[in-house]
C-alpha positions, 0 to 999 in steps of 0.5 A, a space after each residue: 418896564 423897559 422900551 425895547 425895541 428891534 430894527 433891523 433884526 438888532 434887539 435895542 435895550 435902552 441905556 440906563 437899563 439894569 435888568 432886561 425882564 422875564 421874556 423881554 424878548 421872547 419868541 421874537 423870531 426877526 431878533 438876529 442880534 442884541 445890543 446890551 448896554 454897560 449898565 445891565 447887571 442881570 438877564 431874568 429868565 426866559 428874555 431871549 427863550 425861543 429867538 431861533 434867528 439870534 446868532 451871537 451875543 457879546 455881554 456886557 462886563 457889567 454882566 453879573 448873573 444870568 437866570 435860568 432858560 433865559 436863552 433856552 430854544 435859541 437853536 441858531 445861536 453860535 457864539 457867546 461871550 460871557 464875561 468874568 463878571 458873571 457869578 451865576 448862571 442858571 440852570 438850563 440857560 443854554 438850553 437847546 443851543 446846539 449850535 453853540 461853539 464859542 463860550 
């Protein structure tokens, strides 16, 4: 499993890492924004579900698949850029996003 940490309400994922894990950072209400290095491939479901501060996320182009719920809950969540790379995205991942305008 990997090291993840947050400072400063920055969720930090360690260069090198492949695949941010099941509810990685779940339910982390300080978590505002992610750091996701080049080298992650998958987001599995549920990493991000119910971080209701977490604003705006920028991918990654090493991004291939996004797993279900895996931002399920994430109500203050505005803006998201998905790469190209991305081939999958599952089923309910932006679930309860209602903020969410930028795609």
């Amino acid at each position: 499993m990997a090291k993840y940490e947050i400072r400063n309400g920055v969720g930090i994922i360690p260069e090198g890492t492949t695949v941010i894990e099941e509810g990685a950072f779940a339910n982390c209400a300080e978590l505002t924004s992610i750091i996701i290095p080049n080298s992650v491939t998958r987001i599995e479901s549920y990493a991000f579900f119910g971080c209701k501060g977490l604003t705006s996320v920028t991918l990654p182009d090493s991004i291939t698949e996004i797993e279900s719920c895996t931002f399920d809950g994430c109500t203050a969540l505005t803006g998201i850029t998905i790469p190209n790379s991305v081939k999958e995205i599952g089923e309910y991942a932006f679930f309860g996003c209602d903020r969410l305008t930028d795609s």
